[in-house]
N, C-alpha and C positions, 0 to 999 in steps of 0.2 A: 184538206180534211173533207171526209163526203159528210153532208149535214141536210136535214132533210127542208126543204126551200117552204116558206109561208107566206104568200100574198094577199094583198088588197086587205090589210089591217090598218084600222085607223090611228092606232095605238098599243100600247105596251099592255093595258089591260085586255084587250081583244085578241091578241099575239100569245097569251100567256093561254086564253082560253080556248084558240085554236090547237096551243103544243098539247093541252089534256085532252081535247078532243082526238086527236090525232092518234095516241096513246091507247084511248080507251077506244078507238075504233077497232084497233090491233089486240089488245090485251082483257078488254071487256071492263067493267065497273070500277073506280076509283075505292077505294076501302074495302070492297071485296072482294076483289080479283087482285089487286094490285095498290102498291102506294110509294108513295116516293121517299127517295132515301135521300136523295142530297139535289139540288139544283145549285147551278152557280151561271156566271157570264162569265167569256174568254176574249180575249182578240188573238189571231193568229191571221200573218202575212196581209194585213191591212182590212181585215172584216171581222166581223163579231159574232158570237156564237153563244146560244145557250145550252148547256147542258142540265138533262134531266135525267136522273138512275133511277129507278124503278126496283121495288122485289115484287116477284110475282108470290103474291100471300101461299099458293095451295104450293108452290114448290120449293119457295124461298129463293129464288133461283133471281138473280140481276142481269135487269138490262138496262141499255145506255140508249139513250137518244140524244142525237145532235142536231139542235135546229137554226139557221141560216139566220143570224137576225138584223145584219148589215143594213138594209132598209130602212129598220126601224130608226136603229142608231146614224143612217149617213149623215146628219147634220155635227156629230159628234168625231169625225174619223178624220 
């Protein structure tokens, strides 16, 4: 799975505010450009993964981002 990689977070709160930064770097403003439609966690072939869907507000138009969260969780794996 290609998932986009987030380092040097100290935590899952910091990780979480890195994946919207991330997001809103690409897609512009949180509630006004864009807002999310579903987030979950995954594991697939021995790493963790979050996902976050997005509609982009002016097109209604979904995208997926996948981001690498193995790090966070390697005490857990």
């Amino acid at each position: 799975m290609k998932a986009i990689k987030i380092r040097n977070v100290k935590d899952d709160l910091e990780f979480i505010r890195a994946e919207y930064a991330y997001v809103s770097k690409r897609l512009g403003r949180r509630g006004i450009d864009w807002e999310i439609v579903d987030q979950h966690s995954l594991r697939q072939d021995g790493k963790m993964y979050n996902e976050i869907e997005v509609r982009i507000i002016s097109t209604g138009k979904i995208k997926r981002f996948v981001f690498d969260s193995t790090e966070l969780f390697k005490g857990l794996l």
